[in-house]
NUKOLFI-773462 format. One line per field, with one value per residue (C-alpha): x, y, z; chain. Coordinates in nm, 2 decimals. Layout:
xx (X/...)
yy (Y/...)
zz (Z/...)
mol (A/...)
This chain:
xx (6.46/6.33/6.12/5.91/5.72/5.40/5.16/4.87/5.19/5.27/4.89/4.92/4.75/4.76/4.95/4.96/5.33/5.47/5.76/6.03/6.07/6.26/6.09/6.05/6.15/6.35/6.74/7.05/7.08/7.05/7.06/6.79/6.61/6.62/6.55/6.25/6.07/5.66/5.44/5.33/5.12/5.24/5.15/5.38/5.24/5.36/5.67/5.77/5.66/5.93/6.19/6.18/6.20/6.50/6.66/6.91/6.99/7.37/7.46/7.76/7.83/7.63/7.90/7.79/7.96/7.86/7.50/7.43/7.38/7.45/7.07/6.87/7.09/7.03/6.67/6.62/6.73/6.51/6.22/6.23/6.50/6.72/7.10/7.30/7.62/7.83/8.15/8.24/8.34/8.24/7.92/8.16/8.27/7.95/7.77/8.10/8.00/7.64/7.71/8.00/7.86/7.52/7.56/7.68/7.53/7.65/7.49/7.15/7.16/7.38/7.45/7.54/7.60/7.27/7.54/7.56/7.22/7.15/7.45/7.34/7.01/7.17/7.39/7.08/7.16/6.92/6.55/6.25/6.05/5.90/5.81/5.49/5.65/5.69/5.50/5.70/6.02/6.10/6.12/6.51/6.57/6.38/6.42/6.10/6.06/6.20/6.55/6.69/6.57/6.73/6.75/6.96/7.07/7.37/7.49/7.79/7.94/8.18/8.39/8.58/8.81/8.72/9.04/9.26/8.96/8.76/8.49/8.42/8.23/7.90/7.91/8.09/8.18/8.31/8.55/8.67/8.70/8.93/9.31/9.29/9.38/9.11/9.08/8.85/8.99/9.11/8.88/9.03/8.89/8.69/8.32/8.28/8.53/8.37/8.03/8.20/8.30/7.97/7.84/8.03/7.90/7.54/7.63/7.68/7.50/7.58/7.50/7.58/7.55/7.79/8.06/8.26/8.15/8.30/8.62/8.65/8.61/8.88/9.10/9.07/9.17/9.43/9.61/9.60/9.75/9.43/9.38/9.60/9.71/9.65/9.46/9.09/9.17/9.00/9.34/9.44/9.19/9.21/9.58/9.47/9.63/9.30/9.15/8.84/8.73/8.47/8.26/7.90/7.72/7.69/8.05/8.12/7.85/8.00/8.38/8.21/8.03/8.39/8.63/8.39/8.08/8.27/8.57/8.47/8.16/7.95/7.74/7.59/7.66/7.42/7.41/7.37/7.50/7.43/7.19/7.24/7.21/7.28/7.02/7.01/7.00/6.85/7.03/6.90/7.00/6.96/6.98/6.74/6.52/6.22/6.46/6.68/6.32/6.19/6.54/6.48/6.08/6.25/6.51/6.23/6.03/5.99/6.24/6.47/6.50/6.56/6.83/7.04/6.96/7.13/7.40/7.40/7.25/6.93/6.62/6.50/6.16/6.08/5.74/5.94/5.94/6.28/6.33/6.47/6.83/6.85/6.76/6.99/7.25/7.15/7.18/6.80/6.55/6.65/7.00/6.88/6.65/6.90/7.03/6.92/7.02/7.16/6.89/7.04/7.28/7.36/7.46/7.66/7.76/7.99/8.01/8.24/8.46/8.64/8.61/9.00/9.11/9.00/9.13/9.47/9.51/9.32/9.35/9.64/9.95/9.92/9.91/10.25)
yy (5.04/4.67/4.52/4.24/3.94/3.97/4.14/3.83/3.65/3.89/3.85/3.55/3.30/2.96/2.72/2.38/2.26/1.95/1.94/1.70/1.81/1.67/1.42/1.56/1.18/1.36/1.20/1.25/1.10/1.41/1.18/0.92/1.25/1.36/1.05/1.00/1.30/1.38/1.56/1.89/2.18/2.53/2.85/3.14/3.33/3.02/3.01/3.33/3.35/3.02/3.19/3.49/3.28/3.09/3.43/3.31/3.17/3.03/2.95/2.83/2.92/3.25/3.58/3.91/3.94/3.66/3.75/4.03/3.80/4.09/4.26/3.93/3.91/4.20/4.23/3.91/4.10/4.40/4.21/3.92/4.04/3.73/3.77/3.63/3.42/3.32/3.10/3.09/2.71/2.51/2.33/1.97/2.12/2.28/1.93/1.74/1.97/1.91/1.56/1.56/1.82/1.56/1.53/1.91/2.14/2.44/2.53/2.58/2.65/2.67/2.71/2.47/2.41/2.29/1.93/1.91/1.92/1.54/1.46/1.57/1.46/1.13/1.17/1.22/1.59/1.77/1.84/1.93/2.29/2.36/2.67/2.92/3.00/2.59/2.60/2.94/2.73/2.54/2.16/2.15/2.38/2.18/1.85/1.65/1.67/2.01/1.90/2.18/2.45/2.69/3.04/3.21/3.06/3.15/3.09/3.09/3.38/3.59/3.85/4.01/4.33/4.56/4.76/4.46/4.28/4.58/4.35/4.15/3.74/3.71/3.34/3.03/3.06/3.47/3.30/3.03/3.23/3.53/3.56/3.65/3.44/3.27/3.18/2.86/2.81/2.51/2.26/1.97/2.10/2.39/2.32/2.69/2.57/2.24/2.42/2.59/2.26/2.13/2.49/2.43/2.10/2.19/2.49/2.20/1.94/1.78/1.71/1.64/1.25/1.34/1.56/1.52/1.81/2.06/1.88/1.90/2.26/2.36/2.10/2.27/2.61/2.48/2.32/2.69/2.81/3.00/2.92/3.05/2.92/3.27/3.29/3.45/3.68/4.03/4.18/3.98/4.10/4.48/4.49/4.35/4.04/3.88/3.89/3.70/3.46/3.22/3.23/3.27/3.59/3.72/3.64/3.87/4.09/4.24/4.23/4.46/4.69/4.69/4.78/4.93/4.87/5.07/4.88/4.50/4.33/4.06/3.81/3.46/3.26/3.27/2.90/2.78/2.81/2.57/2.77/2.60/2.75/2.74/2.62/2.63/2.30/2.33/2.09/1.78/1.85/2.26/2.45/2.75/2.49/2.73/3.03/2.87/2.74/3.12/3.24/3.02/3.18/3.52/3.41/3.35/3.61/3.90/4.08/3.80/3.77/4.14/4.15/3.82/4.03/4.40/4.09/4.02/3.69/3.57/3.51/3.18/3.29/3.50/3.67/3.89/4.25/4.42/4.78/4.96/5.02/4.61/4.55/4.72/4.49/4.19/4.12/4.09/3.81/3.76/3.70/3.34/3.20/2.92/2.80/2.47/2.33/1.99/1.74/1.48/1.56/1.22/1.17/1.55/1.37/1.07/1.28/1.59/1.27/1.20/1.52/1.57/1.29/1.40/1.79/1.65/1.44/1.59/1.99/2.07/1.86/2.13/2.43/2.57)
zz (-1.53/-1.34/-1.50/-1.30/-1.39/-1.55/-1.35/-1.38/-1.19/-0.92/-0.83/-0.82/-1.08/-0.98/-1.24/-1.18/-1.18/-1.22/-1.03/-0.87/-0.50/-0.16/0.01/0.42/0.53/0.82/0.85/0.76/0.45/0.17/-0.13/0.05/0.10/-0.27/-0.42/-0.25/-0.46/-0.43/-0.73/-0.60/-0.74/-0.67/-0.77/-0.84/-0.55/-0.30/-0.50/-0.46/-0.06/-0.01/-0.18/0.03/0.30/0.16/0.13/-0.12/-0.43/-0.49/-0.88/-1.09/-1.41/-1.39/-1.32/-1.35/-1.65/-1.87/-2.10/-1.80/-1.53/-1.28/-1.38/-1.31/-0.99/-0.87/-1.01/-0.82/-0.46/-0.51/-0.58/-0.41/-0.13/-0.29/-0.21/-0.47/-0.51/-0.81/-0.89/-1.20/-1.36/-1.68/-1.73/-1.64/-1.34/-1.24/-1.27/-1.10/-0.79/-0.79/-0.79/-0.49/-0.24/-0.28/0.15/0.19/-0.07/-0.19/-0.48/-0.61/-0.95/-1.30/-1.65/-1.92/-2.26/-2.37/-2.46/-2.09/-1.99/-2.09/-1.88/-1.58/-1.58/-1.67/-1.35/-1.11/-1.00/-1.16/-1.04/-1.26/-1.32/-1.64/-1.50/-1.66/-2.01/-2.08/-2.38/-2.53/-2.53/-2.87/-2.82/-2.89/-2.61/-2.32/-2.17/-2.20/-1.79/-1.71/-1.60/-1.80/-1.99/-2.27/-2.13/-2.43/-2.78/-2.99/-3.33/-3.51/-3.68/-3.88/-3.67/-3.96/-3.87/-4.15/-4.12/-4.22/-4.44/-4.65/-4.77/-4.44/-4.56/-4.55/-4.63/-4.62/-4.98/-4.93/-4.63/-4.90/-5.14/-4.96/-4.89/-4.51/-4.20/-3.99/-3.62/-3.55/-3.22/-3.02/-3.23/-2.97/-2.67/-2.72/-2.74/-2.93/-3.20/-3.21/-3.30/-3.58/-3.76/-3.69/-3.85/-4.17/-4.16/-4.13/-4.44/-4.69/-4.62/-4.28/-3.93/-3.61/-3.75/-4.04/-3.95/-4.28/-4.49/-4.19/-4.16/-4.54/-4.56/-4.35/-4.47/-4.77/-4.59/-4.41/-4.74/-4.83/-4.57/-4.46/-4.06/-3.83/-3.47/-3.31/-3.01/-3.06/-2.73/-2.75/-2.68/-2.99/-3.20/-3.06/-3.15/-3.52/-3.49/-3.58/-3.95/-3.94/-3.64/-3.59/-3.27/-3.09/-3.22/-2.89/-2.81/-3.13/-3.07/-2.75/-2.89/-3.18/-2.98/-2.74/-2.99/-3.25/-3.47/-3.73/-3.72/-3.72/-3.89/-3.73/-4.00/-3.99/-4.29/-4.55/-4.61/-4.26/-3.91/-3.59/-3.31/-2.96/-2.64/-2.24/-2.00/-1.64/-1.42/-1.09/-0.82/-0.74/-0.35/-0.37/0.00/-0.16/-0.44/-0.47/-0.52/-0.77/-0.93/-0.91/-1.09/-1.36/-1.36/-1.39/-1.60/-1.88/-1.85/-2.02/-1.77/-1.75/-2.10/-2.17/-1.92/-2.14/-2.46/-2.28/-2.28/-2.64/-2.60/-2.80/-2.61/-2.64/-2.63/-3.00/-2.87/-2.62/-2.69/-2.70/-2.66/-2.92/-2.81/-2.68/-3.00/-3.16/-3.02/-3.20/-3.53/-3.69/-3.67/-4.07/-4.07/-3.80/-4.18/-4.22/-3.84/-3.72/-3.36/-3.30/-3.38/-3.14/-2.89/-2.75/-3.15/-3.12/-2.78/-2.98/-3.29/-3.01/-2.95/-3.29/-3.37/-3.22/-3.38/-3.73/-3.68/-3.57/-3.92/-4.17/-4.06/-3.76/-4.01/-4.26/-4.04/-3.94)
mol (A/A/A/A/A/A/A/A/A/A/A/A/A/A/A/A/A/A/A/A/A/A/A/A/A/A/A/A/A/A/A/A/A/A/A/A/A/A/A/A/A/A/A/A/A/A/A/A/A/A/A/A/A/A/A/A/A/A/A/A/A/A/A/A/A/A/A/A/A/A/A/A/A/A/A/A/A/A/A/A/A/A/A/A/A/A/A/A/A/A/A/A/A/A/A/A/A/A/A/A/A/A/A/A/A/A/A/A/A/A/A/A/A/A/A/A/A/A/A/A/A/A/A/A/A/A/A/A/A/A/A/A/A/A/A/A/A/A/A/A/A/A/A/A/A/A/A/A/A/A/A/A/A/A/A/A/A/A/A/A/A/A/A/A/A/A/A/A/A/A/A/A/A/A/A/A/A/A/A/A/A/A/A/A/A/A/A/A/A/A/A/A/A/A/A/A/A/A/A/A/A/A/A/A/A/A/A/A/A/A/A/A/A/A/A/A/A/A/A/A/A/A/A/A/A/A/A/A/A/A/A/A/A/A/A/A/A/A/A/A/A/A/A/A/A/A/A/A/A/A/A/A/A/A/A/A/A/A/A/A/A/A/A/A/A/A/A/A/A/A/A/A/A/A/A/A/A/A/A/A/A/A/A/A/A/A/A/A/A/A/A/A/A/A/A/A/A/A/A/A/A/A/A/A/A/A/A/A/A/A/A/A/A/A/A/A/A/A/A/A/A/A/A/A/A/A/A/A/A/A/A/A/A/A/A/A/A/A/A/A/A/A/A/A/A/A/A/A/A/A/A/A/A/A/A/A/A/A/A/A/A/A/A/A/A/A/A/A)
C-alpha cells in the first residue's frame, strides 16, 4: 500500500515557506547564481507542480537498501512521476561532491550523520526548507534555518546472540559484569563505534564535553580481556563468531529480524544510550531543487516516515501512527526513557578527534 501526503496538502493549503532559492541573474556563473538567494513563499501545491516539471530527483547517500529508501523512491515516481537516482558514498564524500560539482551539478539531495550537517552548512552547499512538519521536529534534530533536517534517529544497542550468551545484557552493568566477548567496532574511524563510547559515557555520567567515563569503561573490559578485534559483519555474526556487539538499533534490528528474533536479542541500556540521527541536505546548486525540497516533504510525512520505520529506523516525528506489523519492528517507545542526543555537536565535533588517540593508549595496548 502508498500512502500519500496528507490530504489538506494534496489540495493544496498554502504554507508560507521560508526558503533559500537560486537567484534567476542569468550567466554562467552557478555559484554567483546560488549565492545571490531571494525569500519566496510557496505552497505545496506550487511545490509539487515544479517538481513534476523537474522530473527528477538525484540523491547521495540514499540506496534502496539503507532505512527503505527504495519505497519513498518509488512512492515519489508514482505520485509525483519523479525518477529516481542513487550513489551510494559517506556523508564527507557526499558533501565533498556538493561542494566540487558547484559549476556542473549532479546531485540534488543526501544523507548525513546528523555530525555532518553543521559542516556543510559551514561549507556553503546546503540550501534551506523547513518544510510543513517544522514544528513536529525536536530542536536537536533541525538546524535553526532549515539547512538540514533529522529524517530518522537511532540509538545504541545490545545485539547479544542468545545461542552463545543465554541471558543476553540489558544494561551497562549486565555487559560488565558477564564473561562473553564484545565487538565495539573500529572506535578510530568509525562514527557508529565512536557513538558507542560516547553512549557509555552518557550511561555514567558523561557527555559529549567529557568523554572520560566511556573510555574508562572499556578500559576496564579490555584489561579483562573482554573486547574482541572481530569484525561486526552479519556473516560474522551469522556463523556465531559474534557474542554481543554494540551498534545503531536499527542496524541490530534488521540483523535480528535476518538471522532470527529467536536467536539474537536487541536492548538499549537501562542507564543511558546516545539517540542521534541522519538528516538530509539539499544542494546549495541542485539541478531538480523543488524535487529534492518535495522529497524531504515526503520524507517527513506520515508516508515518508512509515516507509524509514518498514526500515527499522525511528521516526523522528513521535505523533506518527505506525501500523501494527511496522511496529512490531521497533523496539517500544519505553525502552528510548533514558537516551539523550548530543547536546553540542561542534563540542562532539573536537570531542570525535581525541577520541583515536585515547582508544589507542588507554583500550587497543591491552587487546591482543
Amino acid at each position: 500500500m502508498k500512502y500519500g501526503l496528507k490530504k489538506e496538502l494534496a489540495v493544496g493549503l498554502v504554507l508560507v515557506m521560508f526558503v533559500l532559492l537560486l537567484a534567476a541573474c542569468g550567466g554562467n556563473n552557478k555559484e554567483e547564481t546560488a549565492s545571490a538567494s531571494v525569500l519566496e513563499e510557496i505552497s505545496i501545491a506550487d511545490l509539487e507542480k515544479k517538481a513534476k516539471e523537474e522530473g527528477s530527483v538525484v540523491s547521495v547517500g540514499m540506496p534502496d537498501s539503507w532505512a527503505n529508501w527504495k519505497d519513498t523512491w518509488m512512492d515519489l515516481q508514482i505520485k509525483y512521476t519523479l525518477t529516481h537516482t542513487d550513489t551510494d558514498m559517506s556523508s564527507a564524500e557526499e558533501i565533498a561532491k556538493f561542494e566540487a560539482e558547484k559549476d556542473k551539478p549532479t546531485a540534488d539531495i543526501g544523507d548525513v550523520g546528523i555530525s555532518f550537517g553543521p559542516v556543510a552548512v559551514e561549507k556553503g552547499v546546503t540550501q534551506a526548507y523547513k518544510t510543513t512538519y517544522w514544528d513536529e521536529i525536536p530542536t536537536w534534530a533541525k538546524d535553526s534555518d532549515g539547512h538540514w533536517i533529522v529524517g530518522y534517529q537511532g540509538s545504541i544497542s545490545f545485539l547479544t546472540n542468545t545461542k552463545l550468551v543465554p541471558t543476553p545484557p540489558q544494561s551497562w552493568e549486565d555487559l560488565k559484569n558477564g564473561d562473553y566477548k564484545i565487538i565495539v567496532g573500529d572506535v578510530t574511524k568509525a562514527a557508529q563505534a565512536q557513538m558507542a563510547v560516547l553512549a557509555a559515557a552518557i550511561a555514567f555520567g558523561g557527555d559529549e564535553s567529557n568523554i572520560e567515563p566511556g573510555i574508562a569503561y572499556f578500559e576496564d573490559l579490555a584489561k579483562k580481556g573482554r573486547l574482541s578485534n572481530a569484525e561486526a559483519s552479519l556473516a560474522n555474526i551469522e556463523k556465531g563468531e559474534v557474542q554481543v556487539t554494540l551498534l545503531w538499533d536499527f542496524n541490530a534490528l534488521n540483523y535480528s529480524d535476518q538471522l532470527g528474533k529467536d536467536k539474537f536479542n536487541v536492548a538499549i541500556p537501562k542507564e543511558g544510550s546516545v539517540v542521534s540521527g541522519y538528516a538530509t541536505i539539499i544542494n546549495k546548486y541542485a539541478p531538480h531543487a523543488n524535487a529534492a525540497k518535495l522529497a524531504r516533504e515526503y520524507i517527513l510525512s506520515d508516508a515518508g516516515q512509515i516507509n524509514l520505520a518498514k526500515g527499522y529506523a525511528r521516526p523522528i516525528r513521535d505523533n506518527v501512527k505506525l501500523p501494527d506489523d511496522v511496529a512490531a519492528k521497533l523496539l517500544p517507545k519505553e525502552a528510548y526513557n533514558n537516551v539523550k542526543p548530543v547536546g553540542d555537536y561542534k563540542v562532539w565535533e573536537e570531542t570525535a578527534k581525541i577520541i583515536p588517540q585515547l582508544w589507542q593508549e588507554r583500550v587497543l595496548v591491552h587487546m591482543n
